[in-house]
C-alpha positions as CSV (number, residue, x, y, z in Angstrom):
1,X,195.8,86.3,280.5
2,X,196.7,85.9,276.6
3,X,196.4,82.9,274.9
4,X,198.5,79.7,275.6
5,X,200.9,77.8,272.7
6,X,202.1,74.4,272.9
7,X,205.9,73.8,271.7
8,X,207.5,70.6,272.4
9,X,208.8,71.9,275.5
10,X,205.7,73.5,277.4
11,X,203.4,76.2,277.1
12,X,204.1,79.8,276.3
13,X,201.9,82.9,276.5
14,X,201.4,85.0,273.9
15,X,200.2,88.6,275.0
16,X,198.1,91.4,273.7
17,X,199.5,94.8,275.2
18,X,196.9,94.9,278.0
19,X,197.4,91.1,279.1
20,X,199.7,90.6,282.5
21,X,203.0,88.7,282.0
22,X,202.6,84.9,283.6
23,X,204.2,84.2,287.0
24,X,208.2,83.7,285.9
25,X,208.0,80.0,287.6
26,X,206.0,79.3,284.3
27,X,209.2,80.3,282.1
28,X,210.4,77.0,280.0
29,X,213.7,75.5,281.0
30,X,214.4,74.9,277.5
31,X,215.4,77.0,276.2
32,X,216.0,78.9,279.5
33,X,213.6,81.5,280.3
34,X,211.2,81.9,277.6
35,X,207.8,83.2,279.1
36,X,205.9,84.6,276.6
37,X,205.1,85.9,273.1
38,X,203.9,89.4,271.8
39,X,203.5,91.2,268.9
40,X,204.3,94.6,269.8
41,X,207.1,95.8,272.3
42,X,205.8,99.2,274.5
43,X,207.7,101.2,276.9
44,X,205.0,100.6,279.4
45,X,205.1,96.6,278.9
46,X,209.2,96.9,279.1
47,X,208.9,98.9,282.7
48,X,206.3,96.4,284.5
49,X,208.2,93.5,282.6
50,X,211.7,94.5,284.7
51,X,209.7,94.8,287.3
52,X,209.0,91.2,287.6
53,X,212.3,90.1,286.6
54,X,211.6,89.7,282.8
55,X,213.2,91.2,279.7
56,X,212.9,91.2,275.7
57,X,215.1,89.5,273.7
58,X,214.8,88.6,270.4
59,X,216.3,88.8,266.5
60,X,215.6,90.8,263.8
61,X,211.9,89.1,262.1
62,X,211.3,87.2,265.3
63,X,208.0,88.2,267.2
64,X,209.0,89.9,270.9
65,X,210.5,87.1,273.1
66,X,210.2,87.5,276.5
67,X,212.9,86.0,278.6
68,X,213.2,85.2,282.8
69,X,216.1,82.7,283.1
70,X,217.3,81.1,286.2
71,X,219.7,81.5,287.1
72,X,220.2,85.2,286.6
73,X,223.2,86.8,286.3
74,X,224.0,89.8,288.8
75,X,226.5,92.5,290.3
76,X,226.0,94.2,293.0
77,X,228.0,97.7,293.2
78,X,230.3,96.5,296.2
79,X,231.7,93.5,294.3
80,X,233.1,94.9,291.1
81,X,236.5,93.9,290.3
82,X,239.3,96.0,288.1
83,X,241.9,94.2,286.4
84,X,245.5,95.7,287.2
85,X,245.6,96.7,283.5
86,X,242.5,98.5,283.0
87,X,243.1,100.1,286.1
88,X,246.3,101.8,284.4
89,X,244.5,102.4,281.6
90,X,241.9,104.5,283.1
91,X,244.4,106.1,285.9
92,X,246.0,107.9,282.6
93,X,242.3,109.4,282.2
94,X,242.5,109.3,278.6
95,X,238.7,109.2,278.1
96,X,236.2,111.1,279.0
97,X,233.1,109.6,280.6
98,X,229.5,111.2,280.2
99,X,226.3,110.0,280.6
100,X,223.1,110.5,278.1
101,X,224.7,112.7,275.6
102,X,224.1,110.8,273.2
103,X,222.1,107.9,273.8
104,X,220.8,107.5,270.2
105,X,224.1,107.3,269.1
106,X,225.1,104.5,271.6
107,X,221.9,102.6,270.9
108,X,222.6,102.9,267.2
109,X,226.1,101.2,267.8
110,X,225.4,98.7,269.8
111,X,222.7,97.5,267.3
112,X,225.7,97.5,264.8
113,X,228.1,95.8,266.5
114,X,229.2,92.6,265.2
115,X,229.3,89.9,268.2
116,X,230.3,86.3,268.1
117,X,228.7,83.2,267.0
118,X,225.7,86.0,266.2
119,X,224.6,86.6,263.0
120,X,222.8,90.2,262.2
121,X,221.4,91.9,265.4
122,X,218.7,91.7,268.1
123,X,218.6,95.6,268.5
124,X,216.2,96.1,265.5
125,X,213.5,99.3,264.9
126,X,211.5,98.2,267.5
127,X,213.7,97.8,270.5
128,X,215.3,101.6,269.4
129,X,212.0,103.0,269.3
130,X,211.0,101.6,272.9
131,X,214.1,102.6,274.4
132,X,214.3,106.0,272.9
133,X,210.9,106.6,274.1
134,X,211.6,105.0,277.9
135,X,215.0,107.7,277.5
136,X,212.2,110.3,277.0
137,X,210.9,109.3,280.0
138,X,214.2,109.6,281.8
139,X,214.3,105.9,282.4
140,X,216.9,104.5,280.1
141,X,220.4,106.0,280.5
142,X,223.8,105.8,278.3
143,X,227.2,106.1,279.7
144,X,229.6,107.1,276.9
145,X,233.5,106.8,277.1
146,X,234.8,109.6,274.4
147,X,238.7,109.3,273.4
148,X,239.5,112.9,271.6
149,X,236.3,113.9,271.5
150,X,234.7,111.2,269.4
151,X,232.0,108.4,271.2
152,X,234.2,105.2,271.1
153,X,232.4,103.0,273.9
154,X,229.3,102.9,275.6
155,X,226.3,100.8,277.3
156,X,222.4,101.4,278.1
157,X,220.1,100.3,280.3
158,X,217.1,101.0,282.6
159,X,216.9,102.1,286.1
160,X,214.3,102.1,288.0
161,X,214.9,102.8,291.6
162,X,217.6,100.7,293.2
163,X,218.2,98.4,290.6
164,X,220.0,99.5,286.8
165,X,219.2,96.7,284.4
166,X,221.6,96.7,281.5
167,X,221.0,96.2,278.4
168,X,224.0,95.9,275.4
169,X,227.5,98.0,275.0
170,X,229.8,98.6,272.4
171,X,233.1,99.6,271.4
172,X,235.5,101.0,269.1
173,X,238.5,101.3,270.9
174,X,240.1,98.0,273.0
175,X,238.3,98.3,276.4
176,X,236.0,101.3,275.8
177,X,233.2,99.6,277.0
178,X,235.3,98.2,279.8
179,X,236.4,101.9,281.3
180,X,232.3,102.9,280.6
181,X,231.2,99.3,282.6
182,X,233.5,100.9,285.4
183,X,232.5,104.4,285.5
184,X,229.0,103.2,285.0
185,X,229.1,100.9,288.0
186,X,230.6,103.6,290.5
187,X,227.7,106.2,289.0
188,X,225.1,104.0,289.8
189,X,226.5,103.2,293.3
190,X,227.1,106.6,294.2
191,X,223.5,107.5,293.4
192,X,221.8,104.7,295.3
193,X,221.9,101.4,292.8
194,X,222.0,98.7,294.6
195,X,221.9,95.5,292.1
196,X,223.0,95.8,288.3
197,X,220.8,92.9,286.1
198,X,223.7,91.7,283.4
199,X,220.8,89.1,282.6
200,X,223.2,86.4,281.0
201,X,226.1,85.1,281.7
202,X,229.6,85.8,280.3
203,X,232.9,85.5,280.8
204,X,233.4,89.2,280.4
205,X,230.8,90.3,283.2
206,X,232.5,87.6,285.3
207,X,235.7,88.9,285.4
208,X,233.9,91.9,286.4
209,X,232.9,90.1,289.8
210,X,229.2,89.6,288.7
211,X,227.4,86.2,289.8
212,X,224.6,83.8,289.3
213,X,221.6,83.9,291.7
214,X,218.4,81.9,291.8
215,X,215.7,83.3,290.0
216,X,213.9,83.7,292.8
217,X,216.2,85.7,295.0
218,X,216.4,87.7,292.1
219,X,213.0,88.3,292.4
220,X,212.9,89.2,296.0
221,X,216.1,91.5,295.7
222,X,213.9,93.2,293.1
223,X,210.4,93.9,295.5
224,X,213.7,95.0,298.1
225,X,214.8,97.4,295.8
226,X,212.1,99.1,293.3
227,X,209.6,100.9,295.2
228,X,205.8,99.6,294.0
């Protein structure tokens, strides 16, 4: 194990690339989720950190924040909701939906996008080179929604196994990312996905008939559905 720093709300480990992430029950309360501390962010440190229900999260000059909350925000396949409207939106099948076309492009948005109460972005240099290279390795996916041919939504996350662990969306026309959440969702059912990770809460995702579990449950759903 790393080293250990003291802030005024507990201890937090900070990690060279070869050290093993602390048990999540040793994640801060405040603020919610903070485990540990590294200085560089590799694809292979991203996969065994899903793995154990962790995730990076952090702003542009910030070291890489790793984050386990609890609660954990969830939505399992079987539960997603459509609202009336965007179900008319999508019956006119406007869009066209594909998946890893162009997942530098969607990457590259999403670290554009302006969001609220959020100043600059936490998708910097580092997080596009990790996830560019774990989409080399066939483990982070984009789902695109294109309106006449140009990309005008889209998300990205991770799957491994039975479990798609998502990441950020954008979009450039109202409810692109909406219509890319839905096709997204019913592509990763049909091919076996059986828990998407939304992380945090939000109103958005709620509507969307995702839910809080315990941290641990979440853990246990994840040793049910990722093969070791």
């Amino acid at each position: 194990m790393g080293q250990w720093i003291k802030t005024d709300f507990g201890s937090i480990a900070f990690l060279d690339n070869h050290d093993p992430f602390p048990n999540t029950d040793q994640a801060l309360i405040e603020p919610n989720g903070l485990i540990a501390i590294s200085k560089t962010l590799e694809a292979e440190k991203i996969i065994e950190a899903y793995k154990q229900g962790i995730f990076p999260w952090f702003n542009q000059y910030e070291p890489i924040l790793w984050w386990s909350p609890n609660p954990r925000l969830v939505l399992f396949p079987d539960d997603l909701k459509i609202s009336s409207s965007l179900t008319k939106k999508i019956k006119k099948n406007n869009y066209q939906f594909e998946i890893d076309k162009d997942f530098s492009s969607v990457i590259k948005h999403c670290s554009e996008v302006k969001r609220k109460d959020q100043d600059g972005t936490w998708i910097d240099n580092r997080i596009i080179n990790a996830y560019s290279e774990l989409h080399r390795m066939k483990i982070a996916h984009s789902f695109e929604i294109y309106f006449n041919e140009k990309l005008v939504g889209g998300l990205y996350g991770i799957i491994l196994d039975g479990v798609f662990f998502g990441e950020s969306m954008f979009h450039y026309e109202t409810d692109a990312s909406k219509i890319a959440f839905v096709f997204a969702v019913q592509y990763l059912k049909n091919i076996g996905v059986k828990m998407i990770d939304c992380q945090m809460k939000t109103d958005h995702l709620l509507c969307f008939g995702a839910k809080e579990i315990l941290r641990n449950q979440f853990i246990q759903l994840l040793r049910t559905y990722i093969k070791t």
